[in-house]
C-alpha positions as CSV (number, residue, x, y, z in Angstrom):
1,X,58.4,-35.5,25.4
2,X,58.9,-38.8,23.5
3,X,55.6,-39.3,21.7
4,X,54.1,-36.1,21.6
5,X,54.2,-32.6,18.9
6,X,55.1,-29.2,19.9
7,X,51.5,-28.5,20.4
8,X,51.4,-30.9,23.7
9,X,48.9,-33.8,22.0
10,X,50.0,-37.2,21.0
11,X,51.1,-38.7,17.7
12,X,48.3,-39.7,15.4
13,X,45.5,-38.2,17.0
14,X,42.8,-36.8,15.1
15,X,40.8,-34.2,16.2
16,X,37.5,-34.6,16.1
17,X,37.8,-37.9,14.1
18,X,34.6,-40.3,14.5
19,X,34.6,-43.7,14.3
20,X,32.9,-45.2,11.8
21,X,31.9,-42.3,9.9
22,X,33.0,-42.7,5.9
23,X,32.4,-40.4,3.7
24,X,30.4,-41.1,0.5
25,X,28.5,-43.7,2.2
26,X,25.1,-44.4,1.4
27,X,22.2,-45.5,3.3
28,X,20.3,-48.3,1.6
29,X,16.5,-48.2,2.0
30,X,14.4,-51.8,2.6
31,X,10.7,-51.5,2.7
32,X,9.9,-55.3,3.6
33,X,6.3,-55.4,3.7
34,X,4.7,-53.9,0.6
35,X,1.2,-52.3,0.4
36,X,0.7,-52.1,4.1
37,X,-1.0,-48.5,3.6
38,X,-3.2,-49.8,0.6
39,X,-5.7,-52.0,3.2
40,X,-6.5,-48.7,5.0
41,X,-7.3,-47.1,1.4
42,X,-4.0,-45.2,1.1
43,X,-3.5,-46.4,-2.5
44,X,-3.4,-44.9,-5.9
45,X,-3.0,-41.6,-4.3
46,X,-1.7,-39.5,-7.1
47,X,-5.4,-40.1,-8.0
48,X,-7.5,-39.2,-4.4
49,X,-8.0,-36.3,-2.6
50,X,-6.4,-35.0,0.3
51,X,-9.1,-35.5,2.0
52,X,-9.4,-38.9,1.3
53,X,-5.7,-39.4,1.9
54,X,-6.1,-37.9,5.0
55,X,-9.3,-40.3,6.2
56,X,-7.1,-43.2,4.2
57,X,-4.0,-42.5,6.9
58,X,-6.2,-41.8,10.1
59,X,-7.9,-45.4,9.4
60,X,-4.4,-46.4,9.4
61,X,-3.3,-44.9,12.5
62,X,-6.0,-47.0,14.4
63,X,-4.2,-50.1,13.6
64,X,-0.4,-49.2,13.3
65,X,2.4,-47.0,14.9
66,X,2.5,-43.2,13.7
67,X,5.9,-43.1,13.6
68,X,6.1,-46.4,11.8
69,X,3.9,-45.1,9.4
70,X,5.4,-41.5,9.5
71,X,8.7,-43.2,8.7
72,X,7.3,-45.3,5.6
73,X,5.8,-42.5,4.1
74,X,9.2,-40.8,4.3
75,X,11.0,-43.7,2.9
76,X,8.7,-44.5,-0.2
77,X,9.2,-40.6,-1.0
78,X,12.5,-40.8,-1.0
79,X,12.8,-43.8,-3.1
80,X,10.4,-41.9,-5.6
81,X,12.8,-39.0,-5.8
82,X,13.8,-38.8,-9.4
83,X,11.2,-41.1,-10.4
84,X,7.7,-39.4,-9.9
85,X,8.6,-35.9,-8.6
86,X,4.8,-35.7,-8.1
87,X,4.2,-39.0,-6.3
88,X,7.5,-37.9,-3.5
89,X,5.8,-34.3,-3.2
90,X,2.4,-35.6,-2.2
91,X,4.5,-38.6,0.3
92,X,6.1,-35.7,1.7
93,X,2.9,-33.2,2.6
94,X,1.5,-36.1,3.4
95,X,4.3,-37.1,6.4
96,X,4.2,-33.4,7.3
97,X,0.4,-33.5,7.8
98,X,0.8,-36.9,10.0
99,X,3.6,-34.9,12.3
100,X,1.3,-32.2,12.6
101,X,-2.2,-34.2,13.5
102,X,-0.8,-37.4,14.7
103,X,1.2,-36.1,17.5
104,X,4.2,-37.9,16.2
105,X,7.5,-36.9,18.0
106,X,10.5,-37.4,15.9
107,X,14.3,-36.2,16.5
């Protein structure tokens, strides 16, 4: 029984233990390309309709990914957290209409 605890596992082992995971780390957010959405019309939109947003991100969808747009909507919002509570709700309803309409499967 050299190596080994009363309870029949080895020496040092973790339960459940996964590698890599730290806690208190943080994801950092990079948008590369700025104003990608704003060629389509999606711009200013604290200041448009729905509807208008809406027409904005179907234009879009002609020309890019869903999911690549569904996932920079998501990102701009969360970058606008604390910053323009406003701006991150209307991001947000926005992404949730896209998953909705745009047949965008995420995990």
């Amino acid at each position: 029984m050299v190596g080994q605890s009363k309870s029949g596992s080895k020496k040092g082992s973790k339960k459940g233990s996964k590698k890599g995971s730290k806690r208190g780390s943080k994801k950092v957010i990079i948008i590369v390309d700025k104003d990608v959405l704003g060629k389509y019309g999606y711009d200013n939109i604290k200041n448009i309709s729905v509807n208008k947003r809406h027409i904005a991100l179907k234009k879009a969808l002609k020309e890019l990914k869903p999911l690549s747009v569904y996932r920079r909507l998501i990102a701009i919002a969360t970058l606008n957290k604390n910053k323009d509570v406003k701006l991150h709700d209307i991001l947000r309803a926005d992404a949730e209409w896209m998953k909705t309409n745009a047949l965008i499967k995420t995990t």
